[in-house]
OpenMM code with the backbone's topology and positions (N, CA, C; nanometers):
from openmm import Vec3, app, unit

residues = "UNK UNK UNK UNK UNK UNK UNK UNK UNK UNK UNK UNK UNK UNK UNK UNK UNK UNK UNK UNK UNK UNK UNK UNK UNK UNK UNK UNK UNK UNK UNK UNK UNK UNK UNK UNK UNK UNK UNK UNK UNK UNK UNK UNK UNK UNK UNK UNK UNK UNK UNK UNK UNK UNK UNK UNK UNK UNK UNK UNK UNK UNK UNK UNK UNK UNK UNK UNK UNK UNK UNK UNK UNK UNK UNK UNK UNK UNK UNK UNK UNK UNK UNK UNK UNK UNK UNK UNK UNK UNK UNK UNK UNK UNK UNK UNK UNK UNK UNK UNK UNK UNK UNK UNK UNK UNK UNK UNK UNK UNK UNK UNK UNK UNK UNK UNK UNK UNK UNK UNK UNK UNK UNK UNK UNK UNK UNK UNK UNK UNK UNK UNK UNK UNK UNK".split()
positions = [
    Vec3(-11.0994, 7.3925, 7.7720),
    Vec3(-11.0935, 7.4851, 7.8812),
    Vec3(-11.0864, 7.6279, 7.8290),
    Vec3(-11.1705, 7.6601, 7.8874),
    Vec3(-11.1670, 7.8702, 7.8446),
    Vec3(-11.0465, 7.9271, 7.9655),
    Vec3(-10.9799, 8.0143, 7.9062),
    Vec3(-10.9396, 8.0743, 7.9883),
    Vec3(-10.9886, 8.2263, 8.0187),
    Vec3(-10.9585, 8.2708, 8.1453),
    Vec3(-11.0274, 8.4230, 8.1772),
    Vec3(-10.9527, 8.5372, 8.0904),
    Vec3(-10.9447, 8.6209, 8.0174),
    Vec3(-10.9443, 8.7330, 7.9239),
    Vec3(-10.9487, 8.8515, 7.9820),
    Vec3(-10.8900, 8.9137, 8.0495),
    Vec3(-10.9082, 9.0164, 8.0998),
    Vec3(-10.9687, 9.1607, 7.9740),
    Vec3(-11.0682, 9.2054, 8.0692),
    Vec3(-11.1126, 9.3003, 7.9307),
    Vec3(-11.0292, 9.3937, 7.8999),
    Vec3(-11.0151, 9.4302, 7.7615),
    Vec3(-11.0038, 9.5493, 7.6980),
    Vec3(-10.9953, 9.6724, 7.7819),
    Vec3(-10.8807, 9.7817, 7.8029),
    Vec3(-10.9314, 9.9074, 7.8808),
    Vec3(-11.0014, 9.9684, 7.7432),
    Vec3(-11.0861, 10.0197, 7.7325),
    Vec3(-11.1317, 10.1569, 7.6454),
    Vec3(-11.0558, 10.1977, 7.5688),
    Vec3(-11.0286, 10.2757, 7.4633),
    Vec3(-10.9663, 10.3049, 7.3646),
    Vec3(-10.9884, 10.4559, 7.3898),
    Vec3(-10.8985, 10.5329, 7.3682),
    Vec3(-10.8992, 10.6968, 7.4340),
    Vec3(-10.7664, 10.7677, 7.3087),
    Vec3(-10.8292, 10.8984, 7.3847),
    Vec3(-10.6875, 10.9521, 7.2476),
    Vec3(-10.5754, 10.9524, 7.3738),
    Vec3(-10.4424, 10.9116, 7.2959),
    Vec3(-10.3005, 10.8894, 7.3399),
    Vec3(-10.2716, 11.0347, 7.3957),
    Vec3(-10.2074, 11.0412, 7.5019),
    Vec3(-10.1283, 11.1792, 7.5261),
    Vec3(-10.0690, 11.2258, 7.4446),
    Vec3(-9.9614, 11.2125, 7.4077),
    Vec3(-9.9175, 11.2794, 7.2817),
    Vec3(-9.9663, 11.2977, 7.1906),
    Vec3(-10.0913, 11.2363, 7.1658),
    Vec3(-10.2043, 11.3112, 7.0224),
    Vec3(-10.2375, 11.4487, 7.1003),
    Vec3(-10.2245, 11.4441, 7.2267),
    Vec3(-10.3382, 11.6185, 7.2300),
    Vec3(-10.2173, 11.6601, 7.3349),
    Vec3(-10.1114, 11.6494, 7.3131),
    Vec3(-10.0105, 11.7343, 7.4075),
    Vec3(-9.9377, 11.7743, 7.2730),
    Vec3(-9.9265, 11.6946, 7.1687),
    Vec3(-9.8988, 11.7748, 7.0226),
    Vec3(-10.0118, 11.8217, 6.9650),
    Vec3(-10.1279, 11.8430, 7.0026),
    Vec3(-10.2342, 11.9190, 6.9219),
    Vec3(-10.2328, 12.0681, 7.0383),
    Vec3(-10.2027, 12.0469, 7.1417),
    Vec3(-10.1569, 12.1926, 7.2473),
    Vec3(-10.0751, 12.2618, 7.2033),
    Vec3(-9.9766, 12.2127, 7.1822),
    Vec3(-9.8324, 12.2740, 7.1623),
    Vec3(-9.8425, 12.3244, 7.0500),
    Vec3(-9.8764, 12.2670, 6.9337),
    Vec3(-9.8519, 12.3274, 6.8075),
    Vec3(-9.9738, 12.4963, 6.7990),
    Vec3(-10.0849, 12.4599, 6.8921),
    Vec3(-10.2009, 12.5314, 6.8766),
    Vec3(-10.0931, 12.6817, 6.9631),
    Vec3(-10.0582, 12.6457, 7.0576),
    Vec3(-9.9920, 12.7179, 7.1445),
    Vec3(-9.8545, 12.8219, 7.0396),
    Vec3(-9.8041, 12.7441, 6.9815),
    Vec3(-9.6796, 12.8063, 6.8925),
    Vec3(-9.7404, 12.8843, 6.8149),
    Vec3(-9.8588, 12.8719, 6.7102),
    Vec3(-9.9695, 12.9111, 6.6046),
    Vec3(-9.9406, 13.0344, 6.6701),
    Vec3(-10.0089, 13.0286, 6.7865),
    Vec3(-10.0563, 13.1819, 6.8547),
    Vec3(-9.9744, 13.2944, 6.8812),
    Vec3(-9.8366, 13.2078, 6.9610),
    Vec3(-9.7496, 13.2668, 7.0062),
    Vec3(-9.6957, 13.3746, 6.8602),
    Vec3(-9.6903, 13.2667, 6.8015),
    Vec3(-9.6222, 13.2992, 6.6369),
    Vec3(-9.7299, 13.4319, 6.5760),
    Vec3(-9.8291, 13.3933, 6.6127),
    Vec3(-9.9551, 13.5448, 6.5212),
    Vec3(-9.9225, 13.6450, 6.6212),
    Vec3(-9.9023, 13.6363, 6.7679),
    Vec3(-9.9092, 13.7476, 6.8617),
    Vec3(-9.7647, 13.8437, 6.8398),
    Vec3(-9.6898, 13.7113, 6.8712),
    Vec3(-9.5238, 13.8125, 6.8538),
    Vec3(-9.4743, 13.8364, 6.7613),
    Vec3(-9.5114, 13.7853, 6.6120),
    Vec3(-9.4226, 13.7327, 6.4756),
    Vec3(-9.3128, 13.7338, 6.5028),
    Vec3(-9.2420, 13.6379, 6.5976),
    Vec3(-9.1250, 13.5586, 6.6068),
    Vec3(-9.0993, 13.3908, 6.6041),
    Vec3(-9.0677, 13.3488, 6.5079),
    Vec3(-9.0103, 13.2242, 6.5262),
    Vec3(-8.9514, 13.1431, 6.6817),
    Vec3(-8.8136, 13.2303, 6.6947),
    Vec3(-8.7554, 13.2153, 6.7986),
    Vec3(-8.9047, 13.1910, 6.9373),
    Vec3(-8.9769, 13.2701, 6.9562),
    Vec3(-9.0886, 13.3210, 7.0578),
    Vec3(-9.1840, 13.1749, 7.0429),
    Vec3(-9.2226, 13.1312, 6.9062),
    Vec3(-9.2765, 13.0049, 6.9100),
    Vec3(-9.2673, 12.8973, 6.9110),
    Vec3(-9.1126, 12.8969, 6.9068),
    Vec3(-9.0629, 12.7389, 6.9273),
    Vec3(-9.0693, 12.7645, 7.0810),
    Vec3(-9.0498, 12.8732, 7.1584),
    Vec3(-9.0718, 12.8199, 7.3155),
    Vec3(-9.1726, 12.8251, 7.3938),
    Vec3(-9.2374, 12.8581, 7.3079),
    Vec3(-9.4156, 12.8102, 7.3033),
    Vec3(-9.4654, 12.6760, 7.2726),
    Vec3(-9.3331, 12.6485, 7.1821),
    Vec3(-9.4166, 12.5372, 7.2026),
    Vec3(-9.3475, 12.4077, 7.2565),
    Vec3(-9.2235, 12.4392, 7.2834),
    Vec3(-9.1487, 12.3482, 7.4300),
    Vec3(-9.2317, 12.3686, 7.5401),
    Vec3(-9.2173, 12.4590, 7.5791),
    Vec3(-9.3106, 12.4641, 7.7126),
    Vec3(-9.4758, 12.3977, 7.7215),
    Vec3(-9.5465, 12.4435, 7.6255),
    Vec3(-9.6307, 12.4146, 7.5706),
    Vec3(-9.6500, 12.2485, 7.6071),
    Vec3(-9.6139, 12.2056, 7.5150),
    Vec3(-9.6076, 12.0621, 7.4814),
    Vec3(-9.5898, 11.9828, 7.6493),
    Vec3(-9.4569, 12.0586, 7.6986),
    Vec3(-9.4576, 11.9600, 7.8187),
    Vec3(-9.5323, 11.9355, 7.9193),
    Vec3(-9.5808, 12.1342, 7.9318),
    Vec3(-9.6831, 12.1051, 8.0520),
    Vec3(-9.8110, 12.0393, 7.9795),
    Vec3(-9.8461, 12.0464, 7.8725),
    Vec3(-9.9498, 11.9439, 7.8324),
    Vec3(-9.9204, 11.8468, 7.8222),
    Vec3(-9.8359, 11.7205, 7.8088),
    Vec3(-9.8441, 11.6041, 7.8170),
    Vec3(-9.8348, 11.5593, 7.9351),
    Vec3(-9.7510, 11.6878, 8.0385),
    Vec3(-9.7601, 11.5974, 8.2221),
    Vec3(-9.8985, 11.6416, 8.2614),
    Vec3(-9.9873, 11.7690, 8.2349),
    Vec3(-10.1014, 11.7930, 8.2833),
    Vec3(-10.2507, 11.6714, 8.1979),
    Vec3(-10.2052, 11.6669, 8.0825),
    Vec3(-10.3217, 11.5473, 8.0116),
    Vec3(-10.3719, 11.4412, 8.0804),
    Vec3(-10.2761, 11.3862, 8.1197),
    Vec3(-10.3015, 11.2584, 8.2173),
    Vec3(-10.3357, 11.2592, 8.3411),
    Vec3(-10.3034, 11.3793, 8.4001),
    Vec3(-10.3408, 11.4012, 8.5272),
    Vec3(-10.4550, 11.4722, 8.5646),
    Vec3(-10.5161, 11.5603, 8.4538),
    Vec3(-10.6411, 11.6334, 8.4515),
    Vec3(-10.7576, 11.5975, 8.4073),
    Vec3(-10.7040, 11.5434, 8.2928),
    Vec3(-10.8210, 11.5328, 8.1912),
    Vec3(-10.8574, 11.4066, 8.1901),
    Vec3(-10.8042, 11.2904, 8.1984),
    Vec3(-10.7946, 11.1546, 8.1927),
    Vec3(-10.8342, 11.1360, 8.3679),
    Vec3(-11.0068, 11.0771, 8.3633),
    Vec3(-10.9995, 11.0375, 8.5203),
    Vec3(-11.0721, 10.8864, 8.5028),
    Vec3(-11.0584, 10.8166, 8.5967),
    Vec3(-11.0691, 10.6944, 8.6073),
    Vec3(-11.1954, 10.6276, 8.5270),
    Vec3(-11.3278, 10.7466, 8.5903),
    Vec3(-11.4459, 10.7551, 8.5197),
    Vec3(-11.4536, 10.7472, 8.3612),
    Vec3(-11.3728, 10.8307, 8.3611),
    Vec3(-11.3330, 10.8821, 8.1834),
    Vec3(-11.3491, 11.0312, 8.1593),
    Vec3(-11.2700, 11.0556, 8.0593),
    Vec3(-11.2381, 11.2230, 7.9972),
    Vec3(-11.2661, 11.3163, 8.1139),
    Vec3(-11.2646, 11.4096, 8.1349),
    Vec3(-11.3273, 11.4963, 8.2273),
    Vec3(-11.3277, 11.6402, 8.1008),
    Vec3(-11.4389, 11.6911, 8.0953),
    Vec3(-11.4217, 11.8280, 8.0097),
    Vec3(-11.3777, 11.9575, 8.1213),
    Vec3(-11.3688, 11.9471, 8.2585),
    Vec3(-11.3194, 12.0886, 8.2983),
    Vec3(-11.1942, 12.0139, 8.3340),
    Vec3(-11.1314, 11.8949, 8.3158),
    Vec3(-10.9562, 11.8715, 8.2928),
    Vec3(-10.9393, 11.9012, 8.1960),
    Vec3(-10.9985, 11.9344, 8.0450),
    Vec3(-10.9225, 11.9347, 8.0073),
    Vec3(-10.8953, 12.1013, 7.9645),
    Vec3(-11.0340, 12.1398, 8.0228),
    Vec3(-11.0619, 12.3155, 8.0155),
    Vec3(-10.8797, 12.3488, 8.0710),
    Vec3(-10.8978, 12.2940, 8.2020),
    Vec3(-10.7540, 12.3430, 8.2664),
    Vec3(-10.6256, 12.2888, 8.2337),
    Vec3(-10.6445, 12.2182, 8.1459),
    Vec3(-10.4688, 12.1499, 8.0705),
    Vec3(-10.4551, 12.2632, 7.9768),
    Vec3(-10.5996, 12.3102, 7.8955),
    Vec3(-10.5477, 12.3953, 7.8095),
    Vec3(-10.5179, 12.5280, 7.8695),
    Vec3(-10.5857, 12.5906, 7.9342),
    Vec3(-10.5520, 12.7052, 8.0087),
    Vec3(-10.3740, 12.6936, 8.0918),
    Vec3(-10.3203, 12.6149, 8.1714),
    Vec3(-10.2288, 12.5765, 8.1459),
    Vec3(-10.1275, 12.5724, 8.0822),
    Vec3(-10.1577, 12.5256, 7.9557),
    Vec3(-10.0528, 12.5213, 7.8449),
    Vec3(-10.0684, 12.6496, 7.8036),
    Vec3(-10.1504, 12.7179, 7.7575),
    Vec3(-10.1435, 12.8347, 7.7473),
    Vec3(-10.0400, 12.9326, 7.8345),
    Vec3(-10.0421, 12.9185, 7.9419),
    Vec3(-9.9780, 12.9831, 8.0659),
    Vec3(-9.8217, 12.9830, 8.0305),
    Vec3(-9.8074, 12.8105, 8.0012),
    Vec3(-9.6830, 12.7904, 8.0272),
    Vec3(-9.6162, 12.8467, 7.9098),
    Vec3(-9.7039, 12.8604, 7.7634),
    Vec3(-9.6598, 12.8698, 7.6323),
    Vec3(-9.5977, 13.0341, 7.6175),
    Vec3(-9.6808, 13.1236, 7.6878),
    Vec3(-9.6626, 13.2408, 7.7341),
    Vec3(-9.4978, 13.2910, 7.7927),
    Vec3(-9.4770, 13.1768, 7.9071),
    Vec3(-9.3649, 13.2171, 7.9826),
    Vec3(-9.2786, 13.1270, 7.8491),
    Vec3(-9.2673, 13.0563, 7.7966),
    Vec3(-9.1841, 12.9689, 7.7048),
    Vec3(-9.1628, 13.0717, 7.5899),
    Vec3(-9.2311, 13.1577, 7.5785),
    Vec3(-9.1869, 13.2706, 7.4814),
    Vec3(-9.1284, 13.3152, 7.5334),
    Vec3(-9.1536, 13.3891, 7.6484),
    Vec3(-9.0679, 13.5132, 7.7399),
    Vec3(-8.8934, 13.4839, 7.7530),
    Vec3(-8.8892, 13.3588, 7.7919),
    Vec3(-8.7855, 13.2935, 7.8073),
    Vec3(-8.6922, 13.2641, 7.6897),
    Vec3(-8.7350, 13.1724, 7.6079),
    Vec3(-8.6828, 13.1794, 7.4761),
    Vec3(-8.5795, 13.2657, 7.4311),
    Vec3(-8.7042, 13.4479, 7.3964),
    Vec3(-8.6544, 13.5284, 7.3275),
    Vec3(-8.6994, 13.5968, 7.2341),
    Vec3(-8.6754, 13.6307, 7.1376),
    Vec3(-8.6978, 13.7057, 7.0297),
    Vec3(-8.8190, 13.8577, 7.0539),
    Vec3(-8.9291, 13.8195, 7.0222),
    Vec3(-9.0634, 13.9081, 7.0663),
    Vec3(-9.1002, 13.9261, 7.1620),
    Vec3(-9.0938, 13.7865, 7.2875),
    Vec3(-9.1185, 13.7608, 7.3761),
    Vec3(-9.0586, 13.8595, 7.5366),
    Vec3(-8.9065, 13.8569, 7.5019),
    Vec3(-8.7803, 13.9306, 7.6019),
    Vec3(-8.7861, 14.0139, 7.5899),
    Vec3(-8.8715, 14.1129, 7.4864),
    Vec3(-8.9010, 14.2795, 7.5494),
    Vec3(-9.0215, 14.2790, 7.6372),
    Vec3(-9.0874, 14.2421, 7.7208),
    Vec3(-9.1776, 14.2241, 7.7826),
    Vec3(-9.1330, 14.3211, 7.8881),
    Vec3(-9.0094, 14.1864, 7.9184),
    Vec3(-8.9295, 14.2599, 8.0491),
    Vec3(-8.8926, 14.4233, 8.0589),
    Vec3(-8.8755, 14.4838, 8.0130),
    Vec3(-8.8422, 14.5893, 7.9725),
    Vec3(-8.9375, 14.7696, 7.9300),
    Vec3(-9.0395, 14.6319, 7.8613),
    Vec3(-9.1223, 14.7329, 7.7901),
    Vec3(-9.2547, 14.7217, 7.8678),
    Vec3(-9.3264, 14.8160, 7.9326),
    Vec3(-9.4502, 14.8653, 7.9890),
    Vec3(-9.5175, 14.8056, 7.9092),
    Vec3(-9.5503, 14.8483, 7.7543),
    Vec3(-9.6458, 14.8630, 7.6499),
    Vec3(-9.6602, 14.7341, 7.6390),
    Vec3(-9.5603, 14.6580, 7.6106),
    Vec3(-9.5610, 14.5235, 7.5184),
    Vec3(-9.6139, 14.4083, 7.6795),
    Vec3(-9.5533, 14.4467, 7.8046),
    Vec3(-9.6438, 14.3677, 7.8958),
    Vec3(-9.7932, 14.4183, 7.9377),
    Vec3(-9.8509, 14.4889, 7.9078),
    Vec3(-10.0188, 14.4940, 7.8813),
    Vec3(-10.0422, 14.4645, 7.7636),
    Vec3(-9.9988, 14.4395, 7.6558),
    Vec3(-10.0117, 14.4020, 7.5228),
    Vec3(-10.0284, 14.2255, 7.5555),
    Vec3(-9.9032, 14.1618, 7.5581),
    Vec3(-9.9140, 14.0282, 7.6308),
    Vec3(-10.0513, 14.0376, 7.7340),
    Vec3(-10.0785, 14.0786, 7.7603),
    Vec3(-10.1700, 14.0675, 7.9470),
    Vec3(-10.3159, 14.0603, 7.8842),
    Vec3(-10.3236, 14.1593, 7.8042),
    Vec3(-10.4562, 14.1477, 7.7366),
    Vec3(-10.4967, 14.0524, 7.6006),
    Vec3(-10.4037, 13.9927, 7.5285),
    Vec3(-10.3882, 13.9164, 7.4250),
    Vec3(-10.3863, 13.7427, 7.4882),
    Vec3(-10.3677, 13.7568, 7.6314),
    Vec3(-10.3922, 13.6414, 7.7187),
    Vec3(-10.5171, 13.5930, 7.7569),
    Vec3(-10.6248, 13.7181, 7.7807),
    Vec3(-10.7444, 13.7106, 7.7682),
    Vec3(-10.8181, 13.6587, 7.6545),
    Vec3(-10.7796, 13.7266, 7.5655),
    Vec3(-10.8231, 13.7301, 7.4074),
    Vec3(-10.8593, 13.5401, 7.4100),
    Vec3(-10.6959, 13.5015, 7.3991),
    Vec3(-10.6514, 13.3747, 7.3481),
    Vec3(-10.7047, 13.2717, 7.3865),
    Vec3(-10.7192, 13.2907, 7.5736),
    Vec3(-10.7654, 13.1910, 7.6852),
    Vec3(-10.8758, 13.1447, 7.6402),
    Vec3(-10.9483, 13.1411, 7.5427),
    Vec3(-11.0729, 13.0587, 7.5183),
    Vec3(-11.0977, 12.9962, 7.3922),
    Vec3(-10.9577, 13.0211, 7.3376),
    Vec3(-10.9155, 12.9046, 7.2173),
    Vec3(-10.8565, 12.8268, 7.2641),
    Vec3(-10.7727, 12.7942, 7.3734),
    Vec3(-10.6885, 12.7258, 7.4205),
    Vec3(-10.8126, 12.6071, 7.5112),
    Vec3(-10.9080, 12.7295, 7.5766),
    Vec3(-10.9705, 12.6056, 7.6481),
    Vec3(-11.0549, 12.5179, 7.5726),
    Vec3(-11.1323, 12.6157, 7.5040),
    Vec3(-11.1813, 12.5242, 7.3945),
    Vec3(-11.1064, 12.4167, 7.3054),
    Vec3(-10.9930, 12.4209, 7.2710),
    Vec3(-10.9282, 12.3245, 7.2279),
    Vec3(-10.9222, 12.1613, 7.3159),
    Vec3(-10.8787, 12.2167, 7.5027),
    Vec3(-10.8545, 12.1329, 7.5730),
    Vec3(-11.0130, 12.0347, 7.5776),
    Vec3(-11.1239, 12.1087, 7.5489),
    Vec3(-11.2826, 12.0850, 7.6149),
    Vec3(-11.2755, 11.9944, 7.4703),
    Vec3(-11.2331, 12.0157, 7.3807),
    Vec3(-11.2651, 11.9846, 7.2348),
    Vec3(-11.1652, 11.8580, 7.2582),
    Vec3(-11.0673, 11.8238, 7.2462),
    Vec3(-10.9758, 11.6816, 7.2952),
    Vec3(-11.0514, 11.6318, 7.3859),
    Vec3(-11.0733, 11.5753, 7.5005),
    Vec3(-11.1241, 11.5686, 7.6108),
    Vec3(-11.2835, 11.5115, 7.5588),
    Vec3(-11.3747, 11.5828, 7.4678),
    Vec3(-11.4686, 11.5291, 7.3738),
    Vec3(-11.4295, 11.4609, 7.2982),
    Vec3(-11.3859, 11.4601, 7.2196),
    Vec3(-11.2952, 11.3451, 7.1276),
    Vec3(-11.2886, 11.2371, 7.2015),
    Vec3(-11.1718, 11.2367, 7.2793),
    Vec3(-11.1285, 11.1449, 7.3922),
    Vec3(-11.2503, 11.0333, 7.4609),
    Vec3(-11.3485, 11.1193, 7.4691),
    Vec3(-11.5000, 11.0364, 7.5300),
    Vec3(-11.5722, 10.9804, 7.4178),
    Vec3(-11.5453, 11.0522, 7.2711),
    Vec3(-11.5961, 10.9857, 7.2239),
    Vec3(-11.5404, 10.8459, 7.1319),
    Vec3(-11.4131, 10.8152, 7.1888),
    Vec3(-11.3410, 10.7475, 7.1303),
    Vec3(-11.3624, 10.6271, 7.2098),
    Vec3(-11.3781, 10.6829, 7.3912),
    Vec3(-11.3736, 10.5594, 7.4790),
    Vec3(-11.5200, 10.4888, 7.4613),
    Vec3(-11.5685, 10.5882, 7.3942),
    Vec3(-11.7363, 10.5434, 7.4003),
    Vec3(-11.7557, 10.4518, 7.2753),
    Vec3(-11.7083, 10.4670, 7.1979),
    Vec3(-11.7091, 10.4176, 7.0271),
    Vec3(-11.6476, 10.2747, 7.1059),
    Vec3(-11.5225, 10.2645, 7.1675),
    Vec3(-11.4416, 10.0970, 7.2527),
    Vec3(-11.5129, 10.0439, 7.3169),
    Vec3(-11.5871, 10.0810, 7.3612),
    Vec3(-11.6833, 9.9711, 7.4644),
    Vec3(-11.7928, 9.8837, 7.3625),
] * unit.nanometer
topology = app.Topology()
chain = topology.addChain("A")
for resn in residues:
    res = topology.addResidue(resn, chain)
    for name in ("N", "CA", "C"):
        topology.addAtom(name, app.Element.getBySymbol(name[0]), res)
């Protein structure tokens, strides 16, 4: 007697492979923009979390990968990596204060926003091509 086997789901990259490839990308930055330590570890708390709750919910669709989920997980994490500095401290907490250093941030957000998405578009490829390699 055979029994029924339910298939295999696809093989995909794990959330935490690209909610730790966000976060750390996110701290990198934070860390070149502010040269603060303090500023990039809350870059990359923040970072990390809203990318591992946004990964699954954006980028990961039933179909498979989506590249503008994952455009917007990274844009996102970016966002959040931003305020996770501010908060933190160090480089970040003169913002509040300082005119200069919040158009400095404002425009270095621009700059950044298309390493970040590209990163997310770049996972998200991976990701498809991993589910594609499982079948």
């Amino acid at each position: 007697m055979t029994e029924d086997v339910p298939p295999r789901p696809p093989r995909s990259l794990p959330t935490y492979v690209a909610s730790a490839a966000l976060a750390c990308l996110s701290a990198l930055l934070a860390f070149q923009i502010l040269g603060s330590p303090r500023a990039a570890l809350g870059a990359l708390v923040a970072g990390g979390l809203v990318a591992h709750l946004a990964w699954p919910v954006l980028a990961m669709r039933p179909t498979g990968p989506s590249m503008g989920g994952g455009a917007a997980t990274g844009a996102l994490t970016l966002a959040s990596a931003y305020v996770g500095a501010g908060l933190v401290g160090g480089g970040g907490s003169r913002v509040i204060v300082d005119h200069d250093a919040a158009i400095m941030l404002l425009f270095t957000f621009w700059i950044v926003v298309p390493v970040m998405v590209a990163a997310g578009v770049g996972l998200a490829l991976l990701a498809r091509g991993l589910a594609s390699r499982g079948e």
